[in-house]
Each structure stands twice: as structure tokens, then as C-alpha cells.
C-alpha positions in Angstrom: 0.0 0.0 0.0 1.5 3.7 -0.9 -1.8 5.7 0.1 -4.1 5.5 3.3 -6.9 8.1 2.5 -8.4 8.9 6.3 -11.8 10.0 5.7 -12.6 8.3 2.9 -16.5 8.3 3.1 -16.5 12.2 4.1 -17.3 14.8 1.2 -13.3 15.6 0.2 -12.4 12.2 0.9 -14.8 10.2 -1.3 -13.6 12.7 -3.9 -10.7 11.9 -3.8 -10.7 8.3 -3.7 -12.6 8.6 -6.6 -9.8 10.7 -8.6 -7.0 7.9 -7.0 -9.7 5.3 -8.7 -9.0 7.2 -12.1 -5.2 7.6 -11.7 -5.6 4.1 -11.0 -3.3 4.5 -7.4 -3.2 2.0 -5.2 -4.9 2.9 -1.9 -6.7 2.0 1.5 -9.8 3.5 2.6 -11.0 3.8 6.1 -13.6 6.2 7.2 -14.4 6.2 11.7 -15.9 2.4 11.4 -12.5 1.1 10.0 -10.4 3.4 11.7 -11.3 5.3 14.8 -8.1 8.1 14.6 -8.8 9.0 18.3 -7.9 5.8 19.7 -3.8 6.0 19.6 -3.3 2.4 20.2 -5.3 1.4 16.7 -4.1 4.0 15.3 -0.5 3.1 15.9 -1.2 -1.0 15.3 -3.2 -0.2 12.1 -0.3 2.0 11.2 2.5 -0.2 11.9 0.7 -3.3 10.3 -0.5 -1.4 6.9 3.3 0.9 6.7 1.6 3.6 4.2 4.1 5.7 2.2 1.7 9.0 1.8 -1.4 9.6 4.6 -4.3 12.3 3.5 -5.6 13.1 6.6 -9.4 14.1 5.4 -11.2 13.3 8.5 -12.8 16.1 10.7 -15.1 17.3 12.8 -17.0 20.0 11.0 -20.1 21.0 12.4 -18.7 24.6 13.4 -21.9 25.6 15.0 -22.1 22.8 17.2 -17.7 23.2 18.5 -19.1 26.0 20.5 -20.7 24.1 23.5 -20.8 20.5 24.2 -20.9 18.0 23.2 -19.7 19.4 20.1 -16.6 21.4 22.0 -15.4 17.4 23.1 -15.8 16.2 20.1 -14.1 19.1 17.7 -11.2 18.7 20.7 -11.4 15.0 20.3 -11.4 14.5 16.3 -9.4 17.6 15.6 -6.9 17.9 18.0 -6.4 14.9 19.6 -6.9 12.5 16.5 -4.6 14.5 14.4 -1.7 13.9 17.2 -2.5 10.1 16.8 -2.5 10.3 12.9 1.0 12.0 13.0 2.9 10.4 15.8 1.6 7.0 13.8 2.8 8.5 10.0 6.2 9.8 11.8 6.9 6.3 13.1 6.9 4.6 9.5 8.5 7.3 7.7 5.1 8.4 5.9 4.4 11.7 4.2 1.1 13.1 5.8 -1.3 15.4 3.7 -3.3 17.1 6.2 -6.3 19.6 5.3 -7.0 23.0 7.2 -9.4 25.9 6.9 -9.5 29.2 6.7 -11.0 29.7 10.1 -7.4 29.9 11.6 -7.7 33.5 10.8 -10.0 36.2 12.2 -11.0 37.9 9.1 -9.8 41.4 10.0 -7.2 41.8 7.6 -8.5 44.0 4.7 -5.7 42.4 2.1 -5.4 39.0 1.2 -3.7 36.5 4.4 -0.4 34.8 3.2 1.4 31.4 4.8 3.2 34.1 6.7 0.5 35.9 8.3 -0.3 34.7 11.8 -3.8 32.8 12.8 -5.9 34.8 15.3 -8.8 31.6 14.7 -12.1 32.7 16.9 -14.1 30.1 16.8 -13.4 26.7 18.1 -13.4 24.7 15.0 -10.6 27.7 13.7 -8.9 27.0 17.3 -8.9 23.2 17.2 -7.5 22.7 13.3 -4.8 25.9 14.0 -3.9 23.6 16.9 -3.5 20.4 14.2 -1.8 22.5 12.2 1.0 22.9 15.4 1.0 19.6 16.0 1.7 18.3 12.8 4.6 20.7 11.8 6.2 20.1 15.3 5.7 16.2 14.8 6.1 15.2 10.9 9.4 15.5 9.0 7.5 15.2 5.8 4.1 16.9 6.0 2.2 19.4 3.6 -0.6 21.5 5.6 -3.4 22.3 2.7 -5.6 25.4 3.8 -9.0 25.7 2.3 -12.3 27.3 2.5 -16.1 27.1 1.7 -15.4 23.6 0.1 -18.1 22.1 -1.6 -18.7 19.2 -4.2 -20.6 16.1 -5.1 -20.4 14.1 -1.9 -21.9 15.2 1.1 -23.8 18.3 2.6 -22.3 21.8 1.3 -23.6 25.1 0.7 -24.2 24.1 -2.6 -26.8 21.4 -2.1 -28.1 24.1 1.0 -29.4 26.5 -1.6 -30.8 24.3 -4.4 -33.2 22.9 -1.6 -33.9 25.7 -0.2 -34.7 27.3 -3.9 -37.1 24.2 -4.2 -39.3 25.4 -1.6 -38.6 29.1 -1.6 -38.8 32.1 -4.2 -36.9 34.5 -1.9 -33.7 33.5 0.0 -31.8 35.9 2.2 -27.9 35.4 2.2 -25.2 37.2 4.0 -23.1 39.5 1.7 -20.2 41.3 4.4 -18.6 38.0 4.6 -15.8 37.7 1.7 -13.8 34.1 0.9 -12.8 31.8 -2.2 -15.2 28.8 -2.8 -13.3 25.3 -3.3 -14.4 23.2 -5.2 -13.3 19.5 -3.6 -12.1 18.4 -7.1 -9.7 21.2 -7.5 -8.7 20.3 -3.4 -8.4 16.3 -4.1 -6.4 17.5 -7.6 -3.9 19.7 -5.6 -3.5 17.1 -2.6 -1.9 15.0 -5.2 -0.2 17.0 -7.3 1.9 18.1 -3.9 2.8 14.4 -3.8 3.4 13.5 -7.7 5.5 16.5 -8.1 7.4 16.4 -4.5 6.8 20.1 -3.9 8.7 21.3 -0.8 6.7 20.8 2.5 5.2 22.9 4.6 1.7 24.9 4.7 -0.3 25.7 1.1 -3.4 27.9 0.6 -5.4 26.0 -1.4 -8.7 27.2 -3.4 -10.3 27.6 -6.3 -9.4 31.3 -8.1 -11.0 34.1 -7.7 -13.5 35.6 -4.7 -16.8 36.5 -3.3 -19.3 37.0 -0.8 -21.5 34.1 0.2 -24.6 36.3 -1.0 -22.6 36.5 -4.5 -21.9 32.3 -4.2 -25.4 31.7 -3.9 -26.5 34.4 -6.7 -24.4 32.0 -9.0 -25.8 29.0 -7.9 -29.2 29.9 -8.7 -28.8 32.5 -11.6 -30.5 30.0 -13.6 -33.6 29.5 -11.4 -36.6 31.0 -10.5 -35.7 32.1 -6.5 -34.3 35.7 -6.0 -31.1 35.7 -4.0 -31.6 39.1 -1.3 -28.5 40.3 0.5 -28.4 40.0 4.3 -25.8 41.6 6.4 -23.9 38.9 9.5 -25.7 41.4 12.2 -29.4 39.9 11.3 -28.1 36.3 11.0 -26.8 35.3 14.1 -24.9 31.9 14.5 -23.4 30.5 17.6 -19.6 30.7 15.8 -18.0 33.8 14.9 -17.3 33.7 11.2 -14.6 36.1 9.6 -15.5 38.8 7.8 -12.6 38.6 5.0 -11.0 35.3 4.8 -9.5 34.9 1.7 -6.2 33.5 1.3 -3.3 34.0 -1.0 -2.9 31.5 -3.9 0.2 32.5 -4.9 2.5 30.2 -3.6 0.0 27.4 -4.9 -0.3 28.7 -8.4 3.1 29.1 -8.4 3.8 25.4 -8.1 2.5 25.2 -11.7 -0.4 23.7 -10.7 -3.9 24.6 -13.4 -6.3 26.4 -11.0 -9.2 27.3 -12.3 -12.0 30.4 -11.1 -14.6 29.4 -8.9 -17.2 30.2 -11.1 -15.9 27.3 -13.9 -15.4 25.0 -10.7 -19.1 25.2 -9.9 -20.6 25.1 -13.3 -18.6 22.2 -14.3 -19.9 20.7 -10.4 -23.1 21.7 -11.7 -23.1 20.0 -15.5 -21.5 17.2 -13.3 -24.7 17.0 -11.3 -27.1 17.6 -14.3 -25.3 14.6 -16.1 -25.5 12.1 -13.4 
């Protein structure tokens, strides 16, 4: 076995077994049932026993709402933090390469320019607190690592913002969206594309800003989602939607060191209507 995809049945990591299908990679799969990564003891046997070469850490507690009180709070500690220690220490022991995914949450969204690998995380929400806290562990722990930092990721497999607003536009002819919060859209093909192009091309480690190009509000996102539907898309400002986490107001992130690698980005407008056509075509 080369690859271990962690995650596998998640939304970025059922993409990208699917694209390590295509290359025709060898790989093993294991989603919490197969592999429960906050158990150090499995994780260290299963490790040990299976010796993979390159580990893409796609498992995560998400639900950013629910990190703010308990149990959510244990288990964003629990799956973030604490599982992320067990997947390195694990990869360090047999040499691996480990591929882990972060968000843009590590920053506080103050910053009226674009934030670079250089800039320093002020995260202010716990989900931002507990991956900015992977992030640490896994630079201080892994020789060979790449940290991939993403936002507003969405694609064929699993719940997204995507899928939010094309229900909602089912049952709806008005939708109110916020419009003061600015970010890049990912689409999880471009991610999974990128994850291993680090790998095939044995770009230096270290941290990566990864996203789709270009940038938007989430009121402008889901304008472009439904521009060819019936539902009106009405701007909202943060103030009248309240949510339990703090979301930052500008978080997009430099892709220049990313696009510099050579790698073919593409706008996230073309990432969403080829998602799109994907979806119409199924």
C-alpha cells in the first residue's frame, strides 16, 4: 500500500478516492468504522501493520456551529486535536508523508488584504482554534508533511452550501444570504487534484493555501448557484443572522504560492458550473 486516504467516506475524501480510482493509485480507505483516529493504540497498530508511504488526513469534525458548546466542543477537541496527534505520531513512526487539510478559520477575518502562509492565525471560533492547533502539532511532529488550507469547500459528496441553496430554492422564491462575509469557494475536485499534485510533483513541505481562483461573498456564491432559477437571492448583512460561531468577515487567502507550483487552478465560477453540469449529467 502507498496511500491511506483517512476520511474516505467524508465529502473531500470520497472525492478523492474517486480521482486515485481514475489515476488508478493504489490505496486504503478507512472512514471512523475502520479506523477510529482518536484511539492511539489502533491507530499506531493499524499504522504499523498497513506501513503507508503517503497519509491524507481528510477526517474532521465539522459542524462549526455545534464546536461551540458540548458536546460538540469534546468532540471538535477529540477529532481535531487529539486524533490529528495520533495520525502524525503514527505516520512519523513509519517514515510516511502526511497530507493534512486545514481551513481558513485559523484567521480572524480582519485583515482587509489577502492573508499569506506568513501571516499569523488569530482563529475565533473553536473549530478555527482546534485545526490551527492540528496544524502545530503536525509541523512540530512530521518530518514530511504538507498543511493544505481551504475554504467554503463544496462538491458532489456530502452536505455543502451548494446542495443548502438548491433545496432551499425548491421550496422558496426569496432566500436571504449574507453579503459582508468575503472568501474563495473550493471546489473539492480542485482540493483532491492539488492534494496529489503536492505528492506527484514532490513540492517542498510545509503549509499551502489552497482554493479555487478568484473571490466572493456568500450572498454573491449563492447568486451564481441559482442564476438560472426562479428564486431571488436578497443580501443580508452577518448582524441579522446570528450563528453560535464567529465567522470572519474577510478570509480569503493567498494562492500565490499554490499557483506558483504550476499547478492549473481554475475560477470558482468554472469550478461550480462544471460541479453543476456534473450534477445535471449524473
Amino acid at each position: 500500500m502507498h496511500n491511506l486516504v483517512i476520511g474516505a467516506k467524508g465529502q473531500l475524501g470520497t472525492e478523492l478516492t474517486k480521482l486515485l480510482d481514475e489515476k488508478k493509485n493504489n490505496y486504503v480507505a478507512t472512514d471512523s468504522k475502520e479506523l477510529d483516529i482518536t484511539d492511539k493504540n489502533k491507530v499506531i497498530d493499524f499504522f504499523q501493520k498497513n506501513k503507508p508511504e503517503y497519509v491524507f488526513h481528510c477526517a474532521a469534525y465539522t459542524a462549526v456551529d455545534n464546536a461551540e458548546e458540548e458536546p460538540g466542543k469534546s468532540m471538535n477537541q477529540k477529532v481535531n486535536v487529539e486524533g490529528t496527534k495520533n495520525v502524525a505520531n503514527a505516520a512519523e513512526r513509519v517514515g510516511a508523508t502526511l497530507i493534512y487539510i486545514s481551513t481558513d478559520y485559523v484567521f480572524d477575518g480582519t485583515k482587509s488584504e489577502m492573508y499569506t502562509e506568513q501571516d499569523k492565525p488569530n482563529p475565533k471560533n473553536e473549530y478555527g482554534k482546534a485545526k490551527f492547533e492540528g496544524e502545530e502539532i503536525v509541523s512540530k511532529i512530521m518530518s514530511r508533511y504538507y498543511i493544505l488550507r481551504t475554504s467554503w469547500v463544496f462538491g458532489k459528496y456530502g452536505k455543502n452550501f451548494v446542495y443548502t441553496m438548491l433545496n432551499l430554492s425548491k421550496k422558496h422564491d426569496k432566500i436571504t444570504v449574507v453579503s459582508d462575509q468575503i472568501g474563495r469557494p473550493t471546489w473539492t475536485r480542485t482540493l483532491a487534484e492539488f492534494m496529489l499534485y503536492v505528492v506527484d510533483n514532490n513540492l517542498p513541505f510545509g503549509l499551502y493555501q489552497t482554493s479555487n481562483d478568484g473571490q466572493c461573498s456568500w450572498y454573491e456564491f449563492a447568486s451564481e448557484i441559482l442564476k438560472n432559477t426562479s428564486t431571488k437571492v436578497l443580501p443580508i448583512r452577518s448582524d441579522n443572522y446570528p450563528q453560535k460561531a464567529y465567522r470572519p468577515k474577510h478570509s480569503v487567502m493567498s494562492l500565490e504560492k499554490m499557483n506558483n507550483t504550476g499547478f492549473k487552478n481554475i475560477d470558482w465560477k468554472q469550478a461550480l458550473n462544471k460541479f453543476l453540469k456534473d450534477m445535471e449529467n449524473q
